[in-house]
N, CA, C and O of each residue as an XYZ file, in Angstrom:
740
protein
N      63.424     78.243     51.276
C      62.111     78.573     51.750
C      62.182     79.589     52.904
O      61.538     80.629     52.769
N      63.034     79.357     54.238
C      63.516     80.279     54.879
C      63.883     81.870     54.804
O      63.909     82.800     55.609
N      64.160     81.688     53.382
C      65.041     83.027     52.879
C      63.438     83.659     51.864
O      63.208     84.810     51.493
N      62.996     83.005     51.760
C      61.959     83.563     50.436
C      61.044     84.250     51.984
O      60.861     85.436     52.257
N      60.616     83.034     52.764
C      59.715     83.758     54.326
C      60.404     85.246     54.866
O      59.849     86.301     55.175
N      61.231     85.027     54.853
C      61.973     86.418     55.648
C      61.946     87.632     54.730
O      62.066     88.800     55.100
N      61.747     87.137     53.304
C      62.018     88.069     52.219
C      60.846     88.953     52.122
O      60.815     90.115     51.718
N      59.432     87.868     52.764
C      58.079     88.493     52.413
C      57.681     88.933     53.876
O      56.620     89.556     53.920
N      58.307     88.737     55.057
C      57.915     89.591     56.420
C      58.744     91.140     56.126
O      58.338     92.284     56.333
N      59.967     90.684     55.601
C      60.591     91.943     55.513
C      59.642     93.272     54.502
O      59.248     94.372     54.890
N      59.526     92.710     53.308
C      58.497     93.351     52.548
C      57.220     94.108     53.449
O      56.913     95.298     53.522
N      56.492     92.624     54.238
C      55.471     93.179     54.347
C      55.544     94.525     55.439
O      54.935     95.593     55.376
N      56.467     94.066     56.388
C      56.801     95.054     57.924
C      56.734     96.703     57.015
O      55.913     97.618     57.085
N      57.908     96.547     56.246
C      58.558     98.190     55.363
C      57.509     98.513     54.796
O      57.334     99.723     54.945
N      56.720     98.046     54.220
C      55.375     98.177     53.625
C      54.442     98.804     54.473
O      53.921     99.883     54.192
N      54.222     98.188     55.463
C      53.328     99.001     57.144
C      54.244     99.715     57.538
O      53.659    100.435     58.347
N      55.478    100.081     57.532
C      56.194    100.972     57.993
C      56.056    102.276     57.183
O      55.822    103.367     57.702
N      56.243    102.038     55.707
C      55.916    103.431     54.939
C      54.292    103.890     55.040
O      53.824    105.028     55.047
N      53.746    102.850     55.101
C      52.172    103.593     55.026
C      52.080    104.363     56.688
O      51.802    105.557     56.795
N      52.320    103.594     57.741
C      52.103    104.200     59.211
C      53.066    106.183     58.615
O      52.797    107.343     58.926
N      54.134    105.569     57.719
C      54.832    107.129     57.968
C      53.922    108.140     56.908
O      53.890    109.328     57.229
N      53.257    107.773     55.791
C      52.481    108.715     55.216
C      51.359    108.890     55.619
O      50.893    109.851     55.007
N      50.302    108.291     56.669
C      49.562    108.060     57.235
C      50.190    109.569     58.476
O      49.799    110.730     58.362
N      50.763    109.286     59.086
C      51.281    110.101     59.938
C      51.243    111.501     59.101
O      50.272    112.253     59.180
N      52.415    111.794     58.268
C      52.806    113.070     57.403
C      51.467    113.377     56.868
O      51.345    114.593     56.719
N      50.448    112.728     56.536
C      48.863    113.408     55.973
C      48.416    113.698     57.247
O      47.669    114.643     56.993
N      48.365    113.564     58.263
C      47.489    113.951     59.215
C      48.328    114.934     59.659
O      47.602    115.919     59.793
N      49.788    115.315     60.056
C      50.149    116.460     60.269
C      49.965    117.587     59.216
O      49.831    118.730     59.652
N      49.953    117.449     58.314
C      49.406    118.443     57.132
C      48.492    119.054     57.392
O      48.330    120.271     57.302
N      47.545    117.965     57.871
C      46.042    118.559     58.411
C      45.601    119.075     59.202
O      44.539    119.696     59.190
N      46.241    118.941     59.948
C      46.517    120.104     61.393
C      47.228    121.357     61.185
O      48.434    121.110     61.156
N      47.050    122.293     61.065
C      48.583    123.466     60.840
C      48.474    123.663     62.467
O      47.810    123.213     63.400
N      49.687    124.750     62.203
C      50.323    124.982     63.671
C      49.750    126.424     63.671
O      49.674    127.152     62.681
N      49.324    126.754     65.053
C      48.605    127.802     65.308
C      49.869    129.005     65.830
O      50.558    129.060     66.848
N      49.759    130.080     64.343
C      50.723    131.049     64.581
C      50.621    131.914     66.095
O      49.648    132.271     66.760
N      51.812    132.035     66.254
C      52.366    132.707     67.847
C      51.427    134.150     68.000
O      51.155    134.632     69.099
N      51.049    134.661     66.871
C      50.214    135.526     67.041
C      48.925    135.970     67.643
O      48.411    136.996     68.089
N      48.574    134.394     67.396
C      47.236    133.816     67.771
C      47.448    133.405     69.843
O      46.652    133.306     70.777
N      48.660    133.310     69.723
C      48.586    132.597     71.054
C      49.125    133.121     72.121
O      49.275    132.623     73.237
N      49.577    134.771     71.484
C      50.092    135.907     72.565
C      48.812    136.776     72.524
O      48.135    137.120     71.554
N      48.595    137.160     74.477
C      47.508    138.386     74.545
C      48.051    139.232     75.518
O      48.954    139.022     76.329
N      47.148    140.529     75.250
C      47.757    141.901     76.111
C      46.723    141.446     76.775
O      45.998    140.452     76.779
N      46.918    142.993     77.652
C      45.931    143.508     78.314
C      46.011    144.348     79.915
O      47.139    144.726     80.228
N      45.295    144.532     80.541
C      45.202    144.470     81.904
C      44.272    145.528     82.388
O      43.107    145.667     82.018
N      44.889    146.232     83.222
C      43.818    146.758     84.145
C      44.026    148.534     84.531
O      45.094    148.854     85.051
N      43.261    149.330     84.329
C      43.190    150.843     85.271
C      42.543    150.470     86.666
O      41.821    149.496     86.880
N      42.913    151.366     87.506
C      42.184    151.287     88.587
C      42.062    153.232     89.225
O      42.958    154.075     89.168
N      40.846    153.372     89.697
C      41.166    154.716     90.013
C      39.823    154.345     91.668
O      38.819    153.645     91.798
N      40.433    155.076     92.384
C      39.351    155.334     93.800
C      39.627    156.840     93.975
O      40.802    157.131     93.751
N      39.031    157.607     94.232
C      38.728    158.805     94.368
C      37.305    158.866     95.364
O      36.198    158.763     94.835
N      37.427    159.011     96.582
C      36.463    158.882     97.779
C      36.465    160.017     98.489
O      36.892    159.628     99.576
N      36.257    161.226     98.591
C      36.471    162.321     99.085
C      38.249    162.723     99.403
O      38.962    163.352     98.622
N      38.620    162.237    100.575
C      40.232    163.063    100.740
C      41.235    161.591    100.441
O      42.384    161.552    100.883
N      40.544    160.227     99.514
C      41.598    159.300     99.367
C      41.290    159.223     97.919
O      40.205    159.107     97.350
N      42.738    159.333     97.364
C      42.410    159.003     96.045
C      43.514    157.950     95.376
O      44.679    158.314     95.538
N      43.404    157.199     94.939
C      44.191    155.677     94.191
C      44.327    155.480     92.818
O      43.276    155.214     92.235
N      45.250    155.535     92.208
C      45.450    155.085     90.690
C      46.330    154.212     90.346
O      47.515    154.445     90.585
N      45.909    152.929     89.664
C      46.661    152.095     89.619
C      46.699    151.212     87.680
O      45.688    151.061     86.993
N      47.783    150.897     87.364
C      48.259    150.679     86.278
C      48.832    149.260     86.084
O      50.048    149.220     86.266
N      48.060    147.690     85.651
C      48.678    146.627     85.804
C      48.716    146.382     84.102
O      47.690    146.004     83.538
N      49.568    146.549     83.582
C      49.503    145.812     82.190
C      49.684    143.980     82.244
O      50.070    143.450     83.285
N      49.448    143.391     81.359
C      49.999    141.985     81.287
C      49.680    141.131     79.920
O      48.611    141.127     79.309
N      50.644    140.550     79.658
C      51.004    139.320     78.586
C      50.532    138.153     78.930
O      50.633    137.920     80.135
N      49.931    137.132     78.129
C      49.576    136.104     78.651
C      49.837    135.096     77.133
O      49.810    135.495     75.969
N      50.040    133.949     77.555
C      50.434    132.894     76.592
C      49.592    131.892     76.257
O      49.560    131.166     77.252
N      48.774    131.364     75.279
C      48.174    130.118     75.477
C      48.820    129.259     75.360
O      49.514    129.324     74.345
N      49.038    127.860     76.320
C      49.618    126.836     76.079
C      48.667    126.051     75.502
O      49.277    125.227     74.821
N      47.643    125.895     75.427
C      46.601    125.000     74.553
C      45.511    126.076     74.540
O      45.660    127.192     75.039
N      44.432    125.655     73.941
C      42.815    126.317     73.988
C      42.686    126.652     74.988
O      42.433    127.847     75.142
N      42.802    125.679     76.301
C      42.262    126.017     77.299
C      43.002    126.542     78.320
O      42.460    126.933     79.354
N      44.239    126.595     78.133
C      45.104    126.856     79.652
C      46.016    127.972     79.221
O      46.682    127.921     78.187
N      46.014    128.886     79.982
C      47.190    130.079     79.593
C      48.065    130.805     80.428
O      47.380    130.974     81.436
N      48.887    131.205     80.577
C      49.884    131.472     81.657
C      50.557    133.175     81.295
O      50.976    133.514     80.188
N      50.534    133.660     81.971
C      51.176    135.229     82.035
C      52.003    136.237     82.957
O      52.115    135.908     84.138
N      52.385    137.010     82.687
C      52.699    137.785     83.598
C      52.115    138.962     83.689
O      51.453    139.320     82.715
N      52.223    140.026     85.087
C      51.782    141.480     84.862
C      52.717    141.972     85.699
O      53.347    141.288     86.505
N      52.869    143.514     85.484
C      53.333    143.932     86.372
C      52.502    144.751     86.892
O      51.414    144.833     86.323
N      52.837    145.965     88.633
C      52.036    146.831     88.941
C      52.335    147.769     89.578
O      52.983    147.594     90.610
N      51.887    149.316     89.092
C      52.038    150.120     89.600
C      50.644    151.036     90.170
O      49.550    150.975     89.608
N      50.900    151.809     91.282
C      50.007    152.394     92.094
C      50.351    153.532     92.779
O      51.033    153.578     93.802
N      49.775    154.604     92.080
C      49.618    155.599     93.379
C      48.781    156.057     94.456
O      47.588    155.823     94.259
N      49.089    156.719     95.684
C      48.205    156.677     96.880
C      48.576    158.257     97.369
O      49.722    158.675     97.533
N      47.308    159.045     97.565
C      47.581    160.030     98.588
C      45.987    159.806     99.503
O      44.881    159.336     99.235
N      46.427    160.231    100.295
C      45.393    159.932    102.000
C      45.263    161.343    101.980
O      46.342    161.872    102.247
N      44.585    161.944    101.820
C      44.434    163.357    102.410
C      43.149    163.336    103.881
O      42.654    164.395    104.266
N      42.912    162.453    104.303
C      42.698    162.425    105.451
C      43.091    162.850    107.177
O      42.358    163.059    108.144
N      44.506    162.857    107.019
C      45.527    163.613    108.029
C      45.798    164.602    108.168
O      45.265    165.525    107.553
N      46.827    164.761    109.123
C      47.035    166.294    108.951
C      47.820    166.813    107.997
O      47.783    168.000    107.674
N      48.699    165.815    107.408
C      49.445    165.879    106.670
C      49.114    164.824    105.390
O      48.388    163.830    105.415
N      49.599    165.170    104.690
C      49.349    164.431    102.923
C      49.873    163.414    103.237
O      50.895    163.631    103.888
N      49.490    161.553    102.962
C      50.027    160.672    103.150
C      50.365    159.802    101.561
O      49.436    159.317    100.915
N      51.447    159.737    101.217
C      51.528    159.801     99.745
C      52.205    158.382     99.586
O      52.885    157.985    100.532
N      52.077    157.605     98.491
C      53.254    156.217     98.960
C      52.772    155.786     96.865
O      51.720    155.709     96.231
N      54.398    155.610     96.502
C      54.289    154.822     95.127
C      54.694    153.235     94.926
O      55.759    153.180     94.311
N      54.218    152.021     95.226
C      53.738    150.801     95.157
C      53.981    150.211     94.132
O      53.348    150.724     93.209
N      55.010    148.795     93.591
C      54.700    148.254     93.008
C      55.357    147.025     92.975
O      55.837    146.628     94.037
N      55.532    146.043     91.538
C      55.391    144.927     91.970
C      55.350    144.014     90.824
O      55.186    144.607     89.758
N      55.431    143.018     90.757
C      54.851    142.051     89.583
C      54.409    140.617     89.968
O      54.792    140.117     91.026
N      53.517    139.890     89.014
C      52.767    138.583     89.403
C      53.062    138.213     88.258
O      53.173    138.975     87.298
N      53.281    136.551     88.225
C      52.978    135.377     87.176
C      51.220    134.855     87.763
O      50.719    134.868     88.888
N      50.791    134.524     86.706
C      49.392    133.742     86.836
C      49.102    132.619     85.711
O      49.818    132.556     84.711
N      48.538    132.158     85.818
C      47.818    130.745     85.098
C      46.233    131.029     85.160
O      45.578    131.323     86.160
N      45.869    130.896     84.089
C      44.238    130.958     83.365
C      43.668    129.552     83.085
O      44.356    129.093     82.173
N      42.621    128.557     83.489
C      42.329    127.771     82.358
C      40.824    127.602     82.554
O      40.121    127.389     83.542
N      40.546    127.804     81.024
C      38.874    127.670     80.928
C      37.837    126.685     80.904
O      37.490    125.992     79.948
N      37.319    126.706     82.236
C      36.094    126.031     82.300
C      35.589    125.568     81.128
O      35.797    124.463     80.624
N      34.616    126.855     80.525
C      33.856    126.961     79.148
C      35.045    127.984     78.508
O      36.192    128.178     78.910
N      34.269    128.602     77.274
C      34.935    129.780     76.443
C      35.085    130.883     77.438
O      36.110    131.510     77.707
N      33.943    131.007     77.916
C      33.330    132.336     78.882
C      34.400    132.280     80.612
O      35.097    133.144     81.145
N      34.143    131.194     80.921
C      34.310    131.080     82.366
C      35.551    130.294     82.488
O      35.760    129.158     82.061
N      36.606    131.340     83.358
C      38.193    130.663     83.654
C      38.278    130.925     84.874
O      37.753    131.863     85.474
N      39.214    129.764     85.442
C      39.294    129.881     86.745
C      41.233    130.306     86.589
O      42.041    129.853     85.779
N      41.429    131.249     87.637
C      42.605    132.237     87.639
C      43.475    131.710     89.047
O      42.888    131.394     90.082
N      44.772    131.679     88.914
C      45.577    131.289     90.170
C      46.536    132.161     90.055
O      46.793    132.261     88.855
N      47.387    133.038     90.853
C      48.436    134.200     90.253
C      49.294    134.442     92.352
O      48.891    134.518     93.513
N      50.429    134.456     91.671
C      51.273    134.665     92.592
C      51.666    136.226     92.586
O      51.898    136.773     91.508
N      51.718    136.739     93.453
C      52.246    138.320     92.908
C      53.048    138.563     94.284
O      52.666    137.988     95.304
N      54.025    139.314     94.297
C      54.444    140.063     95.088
C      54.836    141.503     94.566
O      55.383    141.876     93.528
N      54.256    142.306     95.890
C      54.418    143.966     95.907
C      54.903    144.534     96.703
O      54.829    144.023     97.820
N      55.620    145.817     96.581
C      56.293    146.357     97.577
C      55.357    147.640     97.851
O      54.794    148.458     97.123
N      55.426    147.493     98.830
C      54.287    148.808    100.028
C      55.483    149.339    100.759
O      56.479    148.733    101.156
N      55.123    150.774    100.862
C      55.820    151.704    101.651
C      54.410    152.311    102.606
O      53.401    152.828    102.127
N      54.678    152.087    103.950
C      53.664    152.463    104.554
C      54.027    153.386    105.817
O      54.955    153.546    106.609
N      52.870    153.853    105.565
C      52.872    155.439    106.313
C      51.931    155.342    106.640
O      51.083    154.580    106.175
N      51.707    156.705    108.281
C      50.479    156.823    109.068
C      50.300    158.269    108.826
O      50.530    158.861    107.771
N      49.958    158.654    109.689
C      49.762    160.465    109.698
C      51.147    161.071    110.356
O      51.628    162.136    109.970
N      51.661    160.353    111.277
C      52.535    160.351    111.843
C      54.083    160.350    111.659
O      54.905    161.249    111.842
N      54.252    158.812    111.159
C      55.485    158.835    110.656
C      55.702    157.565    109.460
O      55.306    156.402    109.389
N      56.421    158.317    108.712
C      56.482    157.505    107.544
C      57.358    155.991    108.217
O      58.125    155.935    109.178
N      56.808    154.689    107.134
C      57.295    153.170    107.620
C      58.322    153.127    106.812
O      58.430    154.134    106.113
N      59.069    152.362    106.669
C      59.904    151.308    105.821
C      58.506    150.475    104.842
O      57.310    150.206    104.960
N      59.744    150.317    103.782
C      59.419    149.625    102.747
C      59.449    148.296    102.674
O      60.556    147.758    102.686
N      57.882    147.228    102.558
C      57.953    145.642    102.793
C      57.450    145.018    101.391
O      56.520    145.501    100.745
N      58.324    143.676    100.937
C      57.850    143.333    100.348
C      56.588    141.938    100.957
O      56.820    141.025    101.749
N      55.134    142.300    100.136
C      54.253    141.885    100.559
C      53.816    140.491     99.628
O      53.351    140.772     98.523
N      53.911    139.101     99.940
C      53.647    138.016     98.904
C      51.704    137.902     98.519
O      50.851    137.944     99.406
N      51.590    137.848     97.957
C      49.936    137.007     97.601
C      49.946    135.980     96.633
O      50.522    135.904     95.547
N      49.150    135.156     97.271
C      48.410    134.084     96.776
C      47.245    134.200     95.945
O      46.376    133.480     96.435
N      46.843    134.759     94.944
C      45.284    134.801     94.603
C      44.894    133.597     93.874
O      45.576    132.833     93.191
N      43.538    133.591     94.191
C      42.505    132.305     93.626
C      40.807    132.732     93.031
O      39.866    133.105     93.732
N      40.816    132.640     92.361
C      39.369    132.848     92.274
C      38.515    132.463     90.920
O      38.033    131.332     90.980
N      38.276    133.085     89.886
C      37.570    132.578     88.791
C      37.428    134.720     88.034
O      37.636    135.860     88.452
N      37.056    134.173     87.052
C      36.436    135.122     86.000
C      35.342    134.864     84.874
O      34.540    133.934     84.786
N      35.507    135.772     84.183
C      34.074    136.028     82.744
C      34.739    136.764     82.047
O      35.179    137.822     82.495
N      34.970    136.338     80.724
C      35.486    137.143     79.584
C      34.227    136.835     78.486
O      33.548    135.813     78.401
N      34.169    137.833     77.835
C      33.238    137.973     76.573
C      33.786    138.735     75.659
O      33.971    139.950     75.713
N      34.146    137.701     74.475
C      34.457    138.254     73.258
C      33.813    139.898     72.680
O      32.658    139.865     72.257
N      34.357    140.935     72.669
C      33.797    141.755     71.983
C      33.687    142.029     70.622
O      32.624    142.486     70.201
N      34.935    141.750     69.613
C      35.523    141.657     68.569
C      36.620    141.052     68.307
O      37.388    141.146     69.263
N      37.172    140.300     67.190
C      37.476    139.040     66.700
C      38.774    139.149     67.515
O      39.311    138.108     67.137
N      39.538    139.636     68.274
C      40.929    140.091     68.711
C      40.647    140.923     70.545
O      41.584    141.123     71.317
N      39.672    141.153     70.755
C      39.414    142.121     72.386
C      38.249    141.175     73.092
O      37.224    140.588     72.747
N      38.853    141.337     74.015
C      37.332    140.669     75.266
C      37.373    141.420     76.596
O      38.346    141.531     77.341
N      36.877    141.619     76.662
C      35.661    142.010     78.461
C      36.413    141.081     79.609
O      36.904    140.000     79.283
N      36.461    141.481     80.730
C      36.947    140.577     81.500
C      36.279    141.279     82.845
O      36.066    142.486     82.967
N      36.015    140.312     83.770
C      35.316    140.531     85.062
C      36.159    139.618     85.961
O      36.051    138.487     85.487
N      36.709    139.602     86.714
C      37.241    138.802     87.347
C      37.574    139.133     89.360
O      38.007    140.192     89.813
N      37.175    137.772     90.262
C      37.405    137.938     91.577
C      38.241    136.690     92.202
O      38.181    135.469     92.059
N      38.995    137.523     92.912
C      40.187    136.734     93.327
C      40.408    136.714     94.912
O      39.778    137.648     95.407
N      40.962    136.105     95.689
C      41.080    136.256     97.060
C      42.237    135.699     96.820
O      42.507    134.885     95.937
N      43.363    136.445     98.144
C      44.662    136.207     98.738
C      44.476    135.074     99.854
O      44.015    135.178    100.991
N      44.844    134.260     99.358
C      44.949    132.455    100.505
C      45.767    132.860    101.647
O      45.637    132.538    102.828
N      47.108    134.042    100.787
C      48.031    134.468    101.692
C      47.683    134.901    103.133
O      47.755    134.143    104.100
N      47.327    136.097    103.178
C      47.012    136.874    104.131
C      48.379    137.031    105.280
O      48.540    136.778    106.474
N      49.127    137.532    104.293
C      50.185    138.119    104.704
C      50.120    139.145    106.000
O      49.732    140.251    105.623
N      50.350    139.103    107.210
C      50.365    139.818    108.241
C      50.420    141.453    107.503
O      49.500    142.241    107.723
N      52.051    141.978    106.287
C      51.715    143.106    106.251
C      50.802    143.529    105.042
O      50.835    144.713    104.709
N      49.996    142.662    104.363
C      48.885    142.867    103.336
C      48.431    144.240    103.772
O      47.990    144.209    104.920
N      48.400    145.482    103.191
C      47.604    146.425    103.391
C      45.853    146.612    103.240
O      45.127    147.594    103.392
N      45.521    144.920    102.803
C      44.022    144.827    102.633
C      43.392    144.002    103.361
O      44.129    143.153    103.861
N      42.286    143.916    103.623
C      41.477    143.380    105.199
C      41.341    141.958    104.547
O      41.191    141.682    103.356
N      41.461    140.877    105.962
C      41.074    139.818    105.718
C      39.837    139.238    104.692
O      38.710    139.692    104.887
N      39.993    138.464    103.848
C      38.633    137.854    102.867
C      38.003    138.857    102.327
O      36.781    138.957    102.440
N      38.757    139.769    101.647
C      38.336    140.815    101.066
C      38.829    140.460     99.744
O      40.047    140.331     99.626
N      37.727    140.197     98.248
C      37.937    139.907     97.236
C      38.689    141.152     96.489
O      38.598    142.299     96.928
N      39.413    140.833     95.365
C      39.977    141.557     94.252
C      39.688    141.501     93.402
O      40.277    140.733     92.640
N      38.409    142.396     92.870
C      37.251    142.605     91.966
C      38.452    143.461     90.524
O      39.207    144.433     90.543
N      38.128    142.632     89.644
C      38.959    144.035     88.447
C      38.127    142.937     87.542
O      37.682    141.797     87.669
N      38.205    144.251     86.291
C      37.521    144.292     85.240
C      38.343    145.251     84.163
O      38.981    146.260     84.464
N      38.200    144.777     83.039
C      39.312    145.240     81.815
C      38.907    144.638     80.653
O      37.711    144.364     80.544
N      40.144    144.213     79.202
C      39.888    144.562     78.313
C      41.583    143.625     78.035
O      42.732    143.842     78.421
N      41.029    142.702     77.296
C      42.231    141.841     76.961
C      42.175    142.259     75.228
O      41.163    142.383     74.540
N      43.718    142.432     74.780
C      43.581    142.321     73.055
C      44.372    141.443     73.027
O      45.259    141.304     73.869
N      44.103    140.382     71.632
C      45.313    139.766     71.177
C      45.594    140.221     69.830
O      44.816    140.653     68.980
N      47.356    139.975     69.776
C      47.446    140.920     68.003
C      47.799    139.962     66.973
O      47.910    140.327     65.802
């Protein structure tokens, strides 16, 4: 009787054991896995200032990864040029740098942005050219992306440096307004 009991727990257990495993294997079926294609994006940013005798052009490309729907992580790098024609002399300096950042969305529309960057500034007066510092930031802030077409979106985004690195070349609580054009391929 012992042996017949053990014969029919054993049955029944392997029995809930194969169904829990096809039970399982149908529901992964049903899910597919979202190709890498889908979950790599470009993008980034121009920047140009042209203000009478100062003029600025700047070039940040960047990659970004989704780790789920909602959360995504990237890098950029950055380059910038500067002439001051304000002096007596031409004040000229080439700038750059790279940041990791993290994205995750509120809604579809609205993500809040966190990004570490450090840049190197070469700074100059009218006077005499500086040494070269590397400068850390902290940024924080939020954005707005809007789908344009099934693969590109719109992006608006403002950020502030928590840092405020003594040699930051930008004034205290002064936001970092950019706007661009993300594709994914």
């Amino acid at each position: 009787m012992k042996n017949l009991l053990l014969l029919f727990l054993l049955t029944a257990f392997s029995f809930t054991v194969a169904q829990q495993d096809s039970t399982r294997a149908a529901t992964q079926k049903q899910t597919p896995k979202t190709p890498l294609s889908e979950k790599i994006y470009y993008g980034g940013a121009v920047g140009f200032n042209f203000f009478g005798d100062y003029f600025r052009i700047s070039l940040e490309p960047m990659v970004g990864y989704k780790v789920t729907p909602k959360l995504s992580a990237g890098v950029k790098l950055m380059y910038e040029y500067v002439k001051d024609s304000r002096y007596t002399t031409d004040v000229t300096s080439n700038n750059y740098g790279g940041s990791v950042f993290t994205r995750f969305r509120v809604i579809p529309a609205l993500y809040l942005h966190a990004e570490f960057a450090y840049y190197s500034y070469k700074y100059r007066t009218a006077l005499i050219e500086g040494d070269r510092s590397w400068v850390p930031f902290l940024l924080l802030g939020a954005g707005y992306s809007q789908q344009i077409t099934r693969n590109t979106w719109a992006y608006a985004q403002a950020l502030w440096d928590v840092i405020q690195d003594d040699k930051s070349p930008y004034s205290n609580s002064e936001p970092w307004i950019s706007v661009g054009v993300g594709v994914g391929f």
